[in-house]
C-alpha positions, 0 to 999 in steps of 0.5 A: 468521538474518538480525538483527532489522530496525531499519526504522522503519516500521510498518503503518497500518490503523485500523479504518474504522468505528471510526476508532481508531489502532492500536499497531505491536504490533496492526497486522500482519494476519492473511492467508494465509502469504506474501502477495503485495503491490504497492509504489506510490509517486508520487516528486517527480521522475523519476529518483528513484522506485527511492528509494522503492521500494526502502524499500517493497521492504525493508519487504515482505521484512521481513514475508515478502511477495512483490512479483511481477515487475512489481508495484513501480511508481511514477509521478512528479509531484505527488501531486494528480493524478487516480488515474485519469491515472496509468500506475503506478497502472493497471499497480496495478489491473491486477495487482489484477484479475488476482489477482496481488497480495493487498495493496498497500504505499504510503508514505502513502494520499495516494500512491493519491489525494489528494483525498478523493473520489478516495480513497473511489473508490479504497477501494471498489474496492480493497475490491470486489478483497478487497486490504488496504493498507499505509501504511509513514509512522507519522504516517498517519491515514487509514483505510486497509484491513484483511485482514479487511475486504477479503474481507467 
């Protein structure tokens, strides 16, 4: 049996009514038994996106989340680009619509989008897809989306 993870990382998933944070301790979801997820990250640079890739990889293998081929994808630049210019996050929302991934796995909301009204288009279509998102970054405080919530 492998040793406990040291990771520290957590999942960040207030409600989004509510607006209350969550403790670690409350915040694995409840979805069928090894779900499959998506990684998405934006990088600074191009070169460095396997960087944050594989601490999303290690942070779904430490939940026993599956990542399908194809489905960890990163873009590169500045994060205030527009969700819907970015290649990664086609190739995101591709695997989503095709039933591929049950959840997506990003070190911070922002990766998706920026602004705030990118966001909001972002999350209700997230939602129409019945996916839930993971923030990995413990200082997230945007609303992100439970299990529960995404198959209402």
């Amino acid at each position: 049996m492998p040793p406990p993870s040291r990771r520290t990382g957590w999942l960040s998933l207030p409600h989004l009514l509510g607006g209350s944070h969550r403790g670690p301790a409350d915040a694995v979801p409840a979805v069928a038994p090894c779900p499959s997820v998506a990684l998405y990250a934006v990088a600074p640079l191009r070169g460095v996106e396997h960087l944050v890739l594989d601490d999303l990889a290690a942070y779904a293998d430490d939940r026993g989340w599956v990542v399908p081929a194809g489905c960890a994808v990163a873009d590169s630049g500045p994060l205030d680009q527009s969700p819907g210019g970015r290649a990664g996050w086609q190739r995101v929302r591709a695997a989503a619509t095709g039933r591929l991934v049950h959840g997506v796995v990003v070190p911070s909301f922002a990766h998706i989008a920026y602004r705030a009204e990118d966001w909001e288009r972002e999350r209700a279509w997230l939602l129409e897809q019945g996916l839930f998102v993971v923030a990995t970054d413990p200082t997230e405080l945007r609303a992100g989306l439970e299990p529960e919530e995404s198959r209402a």
